[in-house]
C-alpha positions in Angstrom: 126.1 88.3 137.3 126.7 91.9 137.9 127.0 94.6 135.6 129.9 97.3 136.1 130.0 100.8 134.7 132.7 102.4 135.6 132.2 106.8 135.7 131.0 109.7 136.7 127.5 108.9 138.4 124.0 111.1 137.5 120.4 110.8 136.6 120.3 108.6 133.0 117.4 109.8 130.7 118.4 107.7 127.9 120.3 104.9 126.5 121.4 103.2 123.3 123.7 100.3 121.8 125.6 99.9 118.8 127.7 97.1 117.8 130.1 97.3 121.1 129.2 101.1 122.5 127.0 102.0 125.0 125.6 105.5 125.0 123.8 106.8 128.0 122.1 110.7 128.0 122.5 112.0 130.9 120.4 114.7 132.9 123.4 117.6 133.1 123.7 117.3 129.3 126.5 114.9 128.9 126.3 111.4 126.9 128.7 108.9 128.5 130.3 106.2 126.1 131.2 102.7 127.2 133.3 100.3 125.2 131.0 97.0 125.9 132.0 94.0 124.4 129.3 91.3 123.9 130.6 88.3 126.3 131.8 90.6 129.4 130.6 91.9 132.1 132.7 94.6 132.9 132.8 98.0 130.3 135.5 101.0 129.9 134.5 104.6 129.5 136.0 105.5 126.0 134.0 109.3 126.0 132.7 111.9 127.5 130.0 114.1 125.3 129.3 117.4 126.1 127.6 119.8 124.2 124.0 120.2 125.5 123.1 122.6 128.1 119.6 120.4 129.7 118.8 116.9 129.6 119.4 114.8 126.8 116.3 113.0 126.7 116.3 111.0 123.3 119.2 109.2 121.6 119.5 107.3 117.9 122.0 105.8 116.5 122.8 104.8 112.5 125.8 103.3 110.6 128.2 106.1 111.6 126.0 109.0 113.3 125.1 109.1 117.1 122.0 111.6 116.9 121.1 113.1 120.8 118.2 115.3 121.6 117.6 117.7 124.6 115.5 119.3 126.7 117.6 122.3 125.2 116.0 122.6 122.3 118.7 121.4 120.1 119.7 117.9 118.6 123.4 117.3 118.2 124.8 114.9 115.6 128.3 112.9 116.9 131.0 111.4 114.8 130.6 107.8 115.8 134.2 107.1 115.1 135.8 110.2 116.5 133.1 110.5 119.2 132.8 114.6 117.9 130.0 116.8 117.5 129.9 117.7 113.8 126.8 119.6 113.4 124.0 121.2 116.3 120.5 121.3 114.8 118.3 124.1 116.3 115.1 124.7 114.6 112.5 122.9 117.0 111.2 125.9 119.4 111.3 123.7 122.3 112.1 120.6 124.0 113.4 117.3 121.7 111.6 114.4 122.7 112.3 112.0 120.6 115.0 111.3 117.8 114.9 108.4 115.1 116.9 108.1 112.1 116.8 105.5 109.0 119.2 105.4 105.8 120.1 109.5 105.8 117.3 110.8 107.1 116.2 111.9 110.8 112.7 112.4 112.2 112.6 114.7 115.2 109.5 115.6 117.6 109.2 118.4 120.1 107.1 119.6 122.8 106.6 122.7 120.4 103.6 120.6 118.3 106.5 119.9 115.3 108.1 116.3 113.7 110.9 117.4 111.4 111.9 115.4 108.7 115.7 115.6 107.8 118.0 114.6 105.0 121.8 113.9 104.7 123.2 117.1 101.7 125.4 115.8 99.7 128.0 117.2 102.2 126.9 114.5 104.7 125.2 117.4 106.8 121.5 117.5 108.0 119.1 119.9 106.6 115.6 120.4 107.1 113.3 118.9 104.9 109.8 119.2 106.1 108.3 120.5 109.3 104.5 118.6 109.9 102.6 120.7 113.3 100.4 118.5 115.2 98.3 119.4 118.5 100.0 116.2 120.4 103.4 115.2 119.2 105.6 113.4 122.0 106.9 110.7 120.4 107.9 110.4 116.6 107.9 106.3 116.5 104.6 106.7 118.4 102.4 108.7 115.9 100.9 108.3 112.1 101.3 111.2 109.8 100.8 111.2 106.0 104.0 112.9 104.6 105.4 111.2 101.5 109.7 111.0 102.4 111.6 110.3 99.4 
């Protein structure tokens, strides 16, 4: 069995799945999205997403939110059904290494020694929470910190 993805070629950093799309971060900044359905092979490109300026590094994906983070600094949230960025997060001071969202909130680390904690407003929007420093943060599903998230 071979697999076909059909597109523009590049260095993938990272990859996710949900339901029938395939979302791969690539190294010049762009996400590619792939229509994939479940018993084929072959897949269509359905998206292009550009928006960051580095590598996008870390990707997470929730009921209707496709959450990207970059070696830009910045995480970007996407419209899952229009495929749109609707909001650009820039508070970490450097490089996003790792994204990871439950319910409506988002954890975020950084290579500047931060994991974010962020909650959906009652606008839908993201807003910072609670900001825990740490010597060694690179991964946010990787380490243990005691903050109470309510």
């Amino acid at each position: 069995m071979k697999l076909s993805l059909q597109g523009p070629s590049g260095l993938v950093c990272s990859m996710t799945i949900k339901d029938e799309m395939l979302f791969a971060g690539m190294a010049d900044g762009r996400i590619m999205a792939w229509k994939f359905p479940a018993k084929e092979i072959n897949s269509e490109l359905v998206a292009i997403l550009a928006g960051h300026d580095r590598h996008v590094i870390s990707l997470a994906v929730s009921a209707t939110r496709l959450y990207s983070g970059s070696l830009d600094k910045t995480i970007r949230v996407w419209d899952l059904k229009n495929l749109q960025c609707v909001q650009t997060l820039s508070e970490h001071k450097a490089a996003v290494t790792s994204v990871l969202c439950w319910d409506q909130k988002l954890l975020s680390c950084s290579l500047d020694k931060t994991v974010k904690v962020w909650a959906a407003s009652e606008s839908g929007s993201l807003q910072l929470m609670h900001t825990h420093s740490e010597e060694h943060v690179s991964s946010a599903d990787l380490i243990y910190m005691d903050i109470s998230i309510s």
